[in-house]
LUMBA-648516 format. One record per residue (C-alpha): residue in one letter; chain; z, x negated, y negated. Coordinates in nm, 2 decimals. Layout:
residues N
(A; A; (Z; X; Y))
...
end
This chain:
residues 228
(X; A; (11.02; -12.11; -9.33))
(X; A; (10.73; -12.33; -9.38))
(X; A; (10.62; -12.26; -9.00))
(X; A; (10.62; -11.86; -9.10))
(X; A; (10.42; -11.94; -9.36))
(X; A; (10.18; -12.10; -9.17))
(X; A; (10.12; -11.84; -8.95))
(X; A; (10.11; -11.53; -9.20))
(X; A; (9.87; -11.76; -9.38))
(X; A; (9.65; -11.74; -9.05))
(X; A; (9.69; -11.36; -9.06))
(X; A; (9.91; -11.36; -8.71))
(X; A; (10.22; -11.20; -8.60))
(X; A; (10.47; -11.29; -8.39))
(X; A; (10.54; -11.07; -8.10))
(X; A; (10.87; -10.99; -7.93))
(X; A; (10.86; -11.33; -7.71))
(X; A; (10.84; -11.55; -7.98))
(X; A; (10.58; -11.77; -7.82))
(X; A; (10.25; -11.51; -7.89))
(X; A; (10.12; -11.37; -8.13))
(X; A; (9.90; -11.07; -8.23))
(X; A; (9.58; -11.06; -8.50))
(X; A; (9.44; -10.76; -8.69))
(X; A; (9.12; -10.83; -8.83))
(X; A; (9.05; -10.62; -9.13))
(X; A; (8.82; -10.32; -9.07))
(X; A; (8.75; -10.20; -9.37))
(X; A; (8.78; -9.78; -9.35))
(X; A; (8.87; -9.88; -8.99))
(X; A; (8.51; -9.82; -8.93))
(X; A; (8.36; -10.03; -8.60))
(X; A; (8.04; -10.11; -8.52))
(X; A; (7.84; -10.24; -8.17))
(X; A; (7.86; -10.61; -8.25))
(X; A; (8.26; -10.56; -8.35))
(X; A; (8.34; -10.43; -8.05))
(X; A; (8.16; -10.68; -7.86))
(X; A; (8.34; -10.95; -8.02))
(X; A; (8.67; -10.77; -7.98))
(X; A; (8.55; -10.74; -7.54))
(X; A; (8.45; -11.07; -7.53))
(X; A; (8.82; -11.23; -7.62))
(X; A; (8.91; -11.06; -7.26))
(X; A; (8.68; -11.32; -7.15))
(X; A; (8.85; -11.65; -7.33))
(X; A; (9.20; -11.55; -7.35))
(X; A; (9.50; -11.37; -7.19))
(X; A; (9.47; -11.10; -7.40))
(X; A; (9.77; -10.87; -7.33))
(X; A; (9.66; -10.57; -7.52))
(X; A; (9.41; -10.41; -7.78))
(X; A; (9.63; -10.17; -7.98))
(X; A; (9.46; -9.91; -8.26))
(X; A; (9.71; -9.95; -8.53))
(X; A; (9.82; -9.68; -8.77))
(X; A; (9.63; -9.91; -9.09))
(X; A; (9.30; -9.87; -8.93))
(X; A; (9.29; -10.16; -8.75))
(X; A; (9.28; -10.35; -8.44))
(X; A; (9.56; -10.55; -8.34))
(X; A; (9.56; -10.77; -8.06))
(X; A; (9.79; -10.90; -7.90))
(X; A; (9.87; -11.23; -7.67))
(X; A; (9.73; -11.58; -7.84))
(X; A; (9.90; -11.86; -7.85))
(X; A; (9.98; -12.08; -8.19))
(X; A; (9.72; -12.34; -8.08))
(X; A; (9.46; -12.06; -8.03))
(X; A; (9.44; -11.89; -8.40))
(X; A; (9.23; -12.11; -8.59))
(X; A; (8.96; -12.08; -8.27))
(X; A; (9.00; -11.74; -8.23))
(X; A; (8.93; -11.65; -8.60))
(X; A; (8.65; -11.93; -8.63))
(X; A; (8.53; -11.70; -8.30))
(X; A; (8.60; -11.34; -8.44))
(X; A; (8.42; -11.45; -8.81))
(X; A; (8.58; -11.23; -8.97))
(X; A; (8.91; -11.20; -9.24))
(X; A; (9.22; -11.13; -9.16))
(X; A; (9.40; -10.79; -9.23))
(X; A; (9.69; -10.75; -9.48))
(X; A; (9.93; -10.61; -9.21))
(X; A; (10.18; -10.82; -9.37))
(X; A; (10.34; -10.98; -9.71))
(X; A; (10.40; -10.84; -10.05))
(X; A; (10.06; -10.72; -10.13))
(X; A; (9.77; -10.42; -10.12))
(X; A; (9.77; -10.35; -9.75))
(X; A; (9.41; -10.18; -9.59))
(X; A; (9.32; -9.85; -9.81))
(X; A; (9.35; -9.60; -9.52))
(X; A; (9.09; -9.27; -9.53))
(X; A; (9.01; -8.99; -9.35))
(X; A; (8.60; -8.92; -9.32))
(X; A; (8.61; -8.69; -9.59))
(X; A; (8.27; -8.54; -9.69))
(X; A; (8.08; -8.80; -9.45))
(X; A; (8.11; -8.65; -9.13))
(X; A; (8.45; -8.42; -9.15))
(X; A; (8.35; -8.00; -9.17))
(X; A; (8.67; -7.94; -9.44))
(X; A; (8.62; -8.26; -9.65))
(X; A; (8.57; -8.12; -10.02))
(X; A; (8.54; -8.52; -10.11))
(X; A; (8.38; -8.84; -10.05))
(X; A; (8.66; -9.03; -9.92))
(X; A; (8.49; -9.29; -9.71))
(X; A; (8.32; -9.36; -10.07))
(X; A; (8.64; -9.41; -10.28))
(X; A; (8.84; -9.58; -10.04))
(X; A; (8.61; -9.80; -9.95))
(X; A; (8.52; -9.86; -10.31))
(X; A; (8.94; -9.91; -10.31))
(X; A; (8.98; -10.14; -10.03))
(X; A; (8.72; -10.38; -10.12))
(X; A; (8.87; -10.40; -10.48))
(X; A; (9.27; -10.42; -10.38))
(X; A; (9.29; -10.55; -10.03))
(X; A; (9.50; -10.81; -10.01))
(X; A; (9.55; -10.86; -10.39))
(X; A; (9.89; -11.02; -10.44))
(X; A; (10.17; -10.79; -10.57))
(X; A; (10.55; -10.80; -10.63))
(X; A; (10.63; -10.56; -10.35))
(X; A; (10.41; -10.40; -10.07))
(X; A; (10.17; -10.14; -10.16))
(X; A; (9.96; -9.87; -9.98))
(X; A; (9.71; -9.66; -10.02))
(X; A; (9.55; -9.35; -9.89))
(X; A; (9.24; -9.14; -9.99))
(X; A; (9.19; -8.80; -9.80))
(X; A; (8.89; -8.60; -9.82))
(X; A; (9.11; -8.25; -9.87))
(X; A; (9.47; -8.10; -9.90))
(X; A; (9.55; -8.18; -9.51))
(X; A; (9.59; -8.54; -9.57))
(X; A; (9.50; -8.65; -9.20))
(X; A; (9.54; -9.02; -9.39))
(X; A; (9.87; -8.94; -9.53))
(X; A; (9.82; -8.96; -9.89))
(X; A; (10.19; -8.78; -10.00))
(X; A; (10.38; -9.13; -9.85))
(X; A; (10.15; -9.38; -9.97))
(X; A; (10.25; -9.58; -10.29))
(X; A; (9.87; -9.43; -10.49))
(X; A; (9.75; -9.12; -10.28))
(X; A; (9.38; -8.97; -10.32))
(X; A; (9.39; -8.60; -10.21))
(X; A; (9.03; -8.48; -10.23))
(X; A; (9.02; -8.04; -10.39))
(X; A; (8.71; -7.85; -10.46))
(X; A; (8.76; -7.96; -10.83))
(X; A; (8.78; -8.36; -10.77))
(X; A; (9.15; -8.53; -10.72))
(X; A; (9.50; -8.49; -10.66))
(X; A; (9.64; -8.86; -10.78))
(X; A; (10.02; -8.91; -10.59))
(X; A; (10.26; -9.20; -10.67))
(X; A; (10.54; -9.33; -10.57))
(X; A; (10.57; -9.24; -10.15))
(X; A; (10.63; -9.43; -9.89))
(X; A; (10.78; -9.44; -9.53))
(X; A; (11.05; -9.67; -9.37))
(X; A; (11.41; -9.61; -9.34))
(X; A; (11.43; -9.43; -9.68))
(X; A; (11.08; -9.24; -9.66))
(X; A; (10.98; -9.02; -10.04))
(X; A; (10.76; -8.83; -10.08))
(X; A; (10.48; -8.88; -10.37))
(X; A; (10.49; -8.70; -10.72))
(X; A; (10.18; -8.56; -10.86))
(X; A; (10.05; -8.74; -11.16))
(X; A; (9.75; -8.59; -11.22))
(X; A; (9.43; -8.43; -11.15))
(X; A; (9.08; -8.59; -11.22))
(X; A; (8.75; -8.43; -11.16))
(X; A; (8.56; -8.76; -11.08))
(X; A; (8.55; -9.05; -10.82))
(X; A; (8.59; -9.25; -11.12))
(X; A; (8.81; -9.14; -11.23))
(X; A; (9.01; -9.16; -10.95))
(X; A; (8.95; -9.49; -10.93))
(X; A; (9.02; -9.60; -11.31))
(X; A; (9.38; -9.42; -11.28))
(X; A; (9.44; -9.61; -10.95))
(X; A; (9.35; -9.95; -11.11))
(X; A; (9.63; -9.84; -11.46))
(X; A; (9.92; -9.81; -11.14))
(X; A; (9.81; -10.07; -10.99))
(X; A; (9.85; -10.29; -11.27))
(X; A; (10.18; -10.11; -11.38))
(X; A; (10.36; -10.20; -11.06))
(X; A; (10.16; -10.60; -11.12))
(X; A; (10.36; -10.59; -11.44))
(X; A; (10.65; -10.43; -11.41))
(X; A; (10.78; -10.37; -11.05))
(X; A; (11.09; -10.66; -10.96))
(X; A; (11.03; -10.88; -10.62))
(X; A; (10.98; -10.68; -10.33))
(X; A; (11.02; -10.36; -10.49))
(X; A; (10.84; -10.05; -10.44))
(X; A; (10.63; -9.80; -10.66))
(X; A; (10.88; -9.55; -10.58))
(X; A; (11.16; -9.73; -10.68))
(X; A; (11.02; -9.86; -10.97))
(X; A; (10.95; -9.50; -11.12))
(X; A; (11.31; -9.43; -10.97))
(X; A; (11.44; -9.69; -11.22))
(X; A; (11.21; -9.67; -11.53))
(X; A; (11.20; -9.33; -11.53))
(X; A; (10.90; -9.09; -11.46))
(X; A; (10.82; -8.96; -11.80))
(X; A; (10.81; -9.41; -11.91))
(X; A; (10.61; -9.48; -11.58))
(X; A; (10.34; -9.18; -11.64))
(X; A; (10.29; -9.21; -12.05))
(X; A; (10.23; -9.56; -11.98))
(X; A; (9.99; -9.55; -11.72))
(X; A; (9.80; -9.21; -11.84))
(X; A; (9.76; -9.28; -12.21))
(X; A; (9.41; -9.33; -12.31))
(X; A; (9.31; -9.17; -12.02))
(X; A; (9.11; -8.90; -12.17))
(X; A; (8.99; -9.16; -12.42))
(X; A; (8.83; -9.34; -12.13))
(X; A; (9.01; -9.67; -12.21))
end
């Protein structure tokens, strides 16, 4: 146990050998840049890399270092690991939204960015995901995420409580906000709900399954319109 540890703590996963394992530095919005992919191309050089896989959190994984290779492959790489594992906020993923996509109807690049640098990685009692799409297609999957942003002309459709797996849901509506602020502000009150009151591993859905929905969305709506 104390070896697993070690290793999530260096942000790796073991691969179906168990003797390599596979890194997924976090890319924020999954959005990549000249001197990332560079980095990424010049590992091909250093290592046996075995593959470069585009993962379905936005990220990067690769795949094929050895134990004894992490710590110089991140000190390499500079950058932080993703949350592709553990009981906690895992990457925000978005859709471009109102940045580049022609139906976006909001900025969803903007909020989950604003999301991911707030919640990645952030400790919880069970895993937790996020989505924000820019418009009702939800090409980020908001519906079966645990807090889904779907963008409208009038601002945001907030979704709790989805998730995939063996037992996939799908989210409940719990309300609609006009602002990116908002959107924000009721994401931080479920955030903190689940901190508080979710048991050890459980998720959003199932905690709403056991407190009950009309308990789970007074608590985390009141003062809402009072801006608290």
């Amino acid at each position: 146990m104390t070896k697993r540890k070690d290793i999530v703590a260096k942000g790796a996963v073991v691969q179906r050998d168990r003797e390599r394992y596979a890194i997924a530095p976090h890319l924020p919005g999954g959005l990549l840049t000249k001197e990332t992919l560079q980095r990424y191309a010049e590992l091909f050089d250093r290592y046996d890399i075995q593959a470069m896989k585009i993962t379905g959190a936005h990220r990067v994984a690769i795949i094929g270092f050895r134990e004894e290779e992490l710590d110089q492959v991140w000190s390499e790489l500079g950058m932080k690991p993703g949350a592709a594992i553990g009981l906690c906020v895992r990457s925000v993923e978005m859709c471009p939204g109102t940045s580049f996509c022609k139906l976006g109807q909001q900025d969803s690049m903007g909020v989950g960015l604003k999301l991911d640098e707030r919640y990645h990685g952030m400790e919880l009692p069970g895993k937790f995901k996020m989505a924000v799409c820019g418009c009702p297609m939800s090409c980020a999957a908001a519906p079966v995420r645990d807090v889904g942003l779907q963008g409208t002309p009038r601002g945001w459709r907030v979704l709790v409580g989805g998730n995939l797996g063996p037992h996939p849901r799908f989210g409940r509506e719990l309300c609609l906000v006009e602002t990116d602020e908002e959107a924000v502000q009721v994401t931080d009150r479920v955030v903190e709900y689940s901190r508080r009151n979710a048991r050890p591993r459980e998720r959003l859905g199932r905690t709403i399954e056991r407190v009950g929905w009309e308990a789970f969305s007074e608590a985390v709506l009141k003062g809402r319109d009072a801006g608290k």
